[in-house]
Structure formats: C-alpha cells, structure tokens
N, C-alpha and C positions, 0 to 999 in steps of 0.2 A: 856477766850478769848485770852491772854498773850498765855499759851499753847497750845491754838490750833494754833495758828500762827508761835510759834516754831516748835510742828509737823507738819505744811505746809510746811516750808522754810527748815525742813528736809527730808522732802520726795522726794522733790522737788530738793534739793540738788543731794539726793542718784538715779532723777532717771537721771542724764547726765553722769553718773560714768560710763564707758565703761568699767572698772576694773572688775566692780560687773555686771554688762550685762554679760561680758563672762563669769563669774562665775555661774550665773543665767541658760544659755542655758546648761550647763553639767548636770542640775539636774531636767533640764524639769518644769513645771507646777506644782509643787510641792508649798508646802510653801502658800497655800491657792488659787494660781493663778489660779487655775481650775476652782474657782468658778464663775470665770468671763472672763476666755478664755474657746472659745470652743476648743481645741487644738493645738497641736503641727503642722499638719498639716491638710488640706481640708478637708481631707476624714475624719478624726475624729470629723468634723464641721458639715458634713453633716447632720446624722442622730438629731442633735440637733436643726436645722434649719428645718426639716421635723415633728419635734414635734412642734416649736414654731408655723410653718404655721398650723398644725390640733387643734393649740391654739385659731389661729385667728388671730396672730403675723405675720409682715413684717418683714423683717429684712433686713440691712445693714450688708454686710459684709469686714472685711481690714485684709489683712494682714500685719501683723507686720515688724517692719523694720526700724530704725534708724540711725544706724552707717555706712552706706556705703559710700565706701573709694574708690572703683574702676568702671569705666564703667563694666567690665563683672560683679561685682555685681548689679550693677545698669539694665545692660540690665536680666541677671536674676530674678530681682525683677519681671520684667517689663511681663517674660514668665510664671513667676507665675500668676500676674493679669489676664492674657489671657486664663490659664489654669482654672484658677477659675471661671472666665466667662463661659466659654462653660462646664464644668462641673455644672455652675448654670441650663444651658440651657439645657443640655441633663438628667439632673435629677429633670424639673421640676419645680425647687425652686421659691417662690416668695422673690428672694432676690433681692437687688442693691449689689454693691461693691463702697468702699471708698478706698480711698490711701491718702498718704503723696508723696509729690513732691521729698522729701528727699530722701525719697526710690528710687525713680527712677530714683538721678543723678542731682537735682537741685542746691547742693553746689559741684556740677564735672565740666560741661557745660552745658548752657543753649541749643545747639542744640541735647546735647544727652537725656536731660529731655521732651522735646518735640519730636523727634523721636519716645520716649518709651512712650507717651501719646497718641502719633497717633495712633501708633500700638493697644494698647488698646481701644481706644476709636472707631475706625476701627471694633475689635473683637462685643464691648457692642454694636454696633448701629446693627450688624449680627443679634445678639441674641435679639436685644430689651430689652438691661437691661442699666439701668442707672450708672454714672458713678460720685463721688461727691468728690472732691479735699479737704481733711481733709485741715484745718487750723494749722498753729504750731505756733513760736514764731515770735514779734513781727520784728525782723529783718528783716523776710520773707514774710511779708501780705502785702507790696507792691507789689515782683515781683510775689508771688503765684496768686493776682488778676490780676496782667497783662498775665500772661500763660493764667487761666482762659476764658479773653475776648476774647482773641486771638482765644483763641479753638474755646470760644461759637459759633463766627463767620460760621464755617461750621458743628460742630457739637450740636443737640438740647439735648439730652441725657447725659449733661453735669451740675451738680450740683457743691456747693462751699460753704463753712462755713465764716461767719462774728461772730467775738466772740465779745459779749459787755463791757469787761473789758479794751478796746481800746479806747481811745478817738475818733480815726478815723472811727469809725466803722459807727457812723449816715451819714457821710460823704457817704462813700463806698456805701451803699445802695441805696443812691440817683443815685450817679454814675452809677451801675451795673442795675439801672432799666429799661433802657433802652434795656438791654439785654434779657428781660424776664428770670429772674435765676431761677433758682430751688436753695433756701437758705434753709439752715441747722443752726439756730441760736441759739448760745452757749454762755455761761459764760466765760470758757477760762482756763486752765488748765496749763498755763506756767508761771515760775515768772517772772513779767515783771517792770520794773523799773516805780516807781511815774510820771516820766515825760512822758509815753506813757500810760499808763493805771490807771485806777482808783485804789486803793488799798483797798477804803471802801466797804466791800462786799454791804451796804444798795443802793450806792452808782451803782455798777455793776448791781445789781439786777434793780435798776428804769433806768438802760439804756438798759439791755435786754426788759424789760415792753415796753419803747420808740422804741425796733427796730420792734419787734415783731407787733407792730399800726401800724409804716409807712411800713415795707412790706407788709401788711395785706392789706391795706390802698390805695398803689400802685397797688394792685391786682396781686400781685406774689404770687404762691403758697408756701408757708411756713410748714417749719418742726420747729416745737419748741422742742428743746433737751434739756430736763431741768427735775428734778426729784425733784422741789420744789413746794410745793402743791400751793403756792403762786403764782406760775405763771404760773399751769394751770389753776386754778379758774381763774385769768383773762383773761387767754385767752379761755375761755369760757363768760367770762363777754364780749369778746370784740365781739364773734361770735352773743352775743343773741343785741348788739347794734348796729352793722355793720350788722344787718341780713344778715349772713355770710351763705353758704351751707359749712358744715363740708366737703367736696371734698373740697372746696381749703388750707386745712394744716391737718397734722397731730404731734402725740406727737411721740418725740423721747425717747428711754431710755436706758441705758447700759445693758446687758446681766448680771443678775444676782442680778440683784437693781430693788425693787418697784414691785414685780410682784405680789403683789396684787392690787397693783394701777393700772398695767401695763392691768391687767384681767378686772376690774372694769370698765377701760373707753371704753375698748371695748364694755363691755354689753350697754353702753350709746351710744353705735353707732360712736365713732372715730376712725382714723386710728391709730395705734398704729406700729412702727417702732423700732424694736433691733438691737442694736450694738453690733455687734459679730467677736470680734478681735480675730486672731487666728493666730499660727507659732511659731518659736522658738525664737524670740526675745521681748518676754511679758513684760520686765523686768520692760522699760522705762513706760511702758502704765500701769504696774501695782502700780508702784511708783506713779504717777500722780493721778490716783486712790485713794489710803491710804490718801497720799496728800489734797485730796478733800472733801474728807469725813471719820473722824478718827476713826467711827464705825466700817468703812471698815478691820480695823487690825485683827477686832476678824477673818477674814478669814483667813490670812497669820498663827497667832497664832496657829487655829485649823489645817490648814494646816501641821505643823512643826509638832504636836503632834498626828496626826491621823496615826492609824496604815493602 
C-alpha cells in the first residue's frame, strides 16, 4: 500500500511537469501511450471508433489539451472540437465528445471560455451529438459547475462529471438536479489536498456507491465510469432494487482497460461507453493513468522496448 501511494503522488507529480509534456509531444504516442490514445490526431481515431461501434461500443471522445497559455490556442482548441464534431457526423460515428474547460481558455477569461463553448455546443446541437464538460481539479469544480448551469440553461445536449473523492460532490448533485444533467460519475484522478477530498480510497469508493443511488434515485440518467467490479455489481444490485430500465445509465470505461469486461456487459444487455482521448498532448492523461492503476506501466515499459 506504502508503494502504491508513492507511485501515485509520482505519477501525479510527473503528470503537471510541462518540462516533460513538451518532451513527450516530440516523440508522439510512443512509450506505451498508444495503448490507450487512439492517436495523435482525428483521423487516426476514427477507424478505431468504427471498430469499437461494430463491437457494440459507444464511445466518448476528448481531445487532449492542458497547457494553454494563449486565447489563439484556446480558440484553436475550440475549431478542433467543432471539426471533430462534424467529422463525428459525416462519418456516422456513434460517438459523444468530452473536453476540459482548460482547453478552451478557462484559466485566460471567463468570456473567451464561454464564446468557445457556445461555438461548440452550437456545432453538437447541428449534428445531435452530445457534448460532456470533463472535471479537473478541485480548484476548478466550482466555476466548471457554474459554466455548466449556465450553458444547461439553453442548451439540453450538455453533460458534466462530479468525481467522489470531493467532499462537495453529494452536495453538487442535489444542486444540479434540478437541471436534469446527464452525469458522468467518477473517482477522480487529481491530487487533492486531505481538506477537500477523501484520501481513503474505501472511503472514495463508498461515496461514488452514495452518488451513483441519489442520481439514480433523482431519476437522472447516469453514466458510471468506473473499471472496479465492485461497483458495477452494485450498480447492478441497485438496477434489480430500484427496478431500474437499464436505458436510464450506462458503464463507462477508458480505451484500452477491462475489454473483456467491457464485451461481457454488453452481451448482458448494457450500455457500455469508451473513453477515447486522442492528440498530441497525451502526456498529462497518460501519467494520471499509471497514476491510477500501477499495472498500467507494464504498457509504457513495453512501449519503450517494442521494436
């Protein structure tokens, strides 16, 4: 336990190092990153998102993105999302797309992160594809939920993550039900200080179990993002109590993780949703990764060593 918590608070460390980000984008998806980005860019994503649908697979798609420093990065981010969209749209895909706020100029201005939300969310409501506001760290989960409500307001095609290693998070739910949301409920992949989050994984786990019953509960349709067997068996427990129609949630799970589990709940008749991050900047999202699960390395490893 000792160890794996040194390898969290090091992976975790290594993935805000913008040092090794740039270092990272020179040498592409290498280094095992492949196994869990579908590429560098779109079009290298596609053909993998057209086998996960003939799987039986939904997927989510984000592109990558952290360090932006300038509004034309930020509004570029923003003609990526829109390109990706109608690219979802004229080839078909049954995807959604995700994003991070960050990407698009949320630590720039507040009116240029919102310009680039419209714009997007404008594109997704054309095509009929949904559109789901990734969560980050805890500094952010206030104002990302006030963008959020703000949007909800005129646009329905508008989804949002609540992570339960938050204290705040049982709170927010209440809050946000109002809205009828489409939630995306997660563990939480950031390191976050004792006084705003739980630190005891047993702990995170029985407050993801607690969000997952009152969104369930509120009658919002729910995505459970979770690759712990633990809690989809209850949230199967909670479907056969709440005699629940498996249409109102689906499980989530990263590209490249659990895809026999991932194959299995299909055959048992659930939705099943892939997270499929894709771009040149994988670095931070692949650290957080390793970070999460320290099995995960044997890809990086084989990655460095594969001819």
């Amino acid at each position: 336990m000792i160890l794996e918590a040194i390898s969290k608070n090091f992976f975790l460390f290594l993935s805000n190092n913008k040092v090794l980000d740039r270092f990272a984008k020179r040498f592409g998806t290498s280094f095992g990153a492949d196994k869990i980005v579908g590429g560098e860019t779109f079009s290298q994503a596609i053909p993998i998102i057209k086998q996960l649908n003939h799987d039986g697979l939904q997927v989510t798609v984000d592109h990558l993105g952290e360090f932006v420093e300038s509004k034309d990065e930020a509004r570029n981010r923003a003609q990526e999302c829109i390109d990706t969209i109608r690219s979802i749209a004229d080839h078909q895909l049954n995807s959604e797309v995700s994003l991070k706020l960050t990407s698009l100029g949320l630590d720039i201005s507040h009116d240029l992160v919102m310009e680039n939300m419209k714009m997007i969310l404008d594109a997704a409501e054309a095509a009929g594809i949904t559109v789901t506001i990734d969560m980050e760290d805890s500094s952010r989960c206030g104002t990302t939920l006030d963008i959020f409500k703000s949007l909800k307001k005129d646009y329905s095609n508008l989804g949002t993550v609540i992570q339960s290693y938050l204290y705040r998070s049982e709170e927010d739910i209440d809050e946000l039900s109002s809205y009828n949301p489409y939630l995306r409920l997660v563990k939480g992949a950031y390191k976050e200080s004792g006084k705003v989050a739980f630190v005891d994984k047993e702990m995170v786990d029985s407050n993801l179990k607690r969000l997952i019953r009152k969104n369930l509960e509120n009658g919002q349709y729910t995505a459970i993002a979770s690759h712990d067997d633990a809690i989809i068996d209850y949230t199967k427990e909670l479907e056969a109590e709440l005699k629940m129609s498996k249409e109102q949630f689906e499980f989530q799970m990263l590209y490249g993780m659990r895809n026999e589990t991932q194959k299995k709940l299909i055959q048992e008749g659930y939705t099943v949703r892939v997270y499929l991050p894709y771009g040149e900047d994988w670095y931070g999202y692949f650290m957080r990764r390793l970070a999460e699960r320290p099995a995960n390395i044997a890809f990086a490893i084989k990655g460095i060593f594969k001819k």
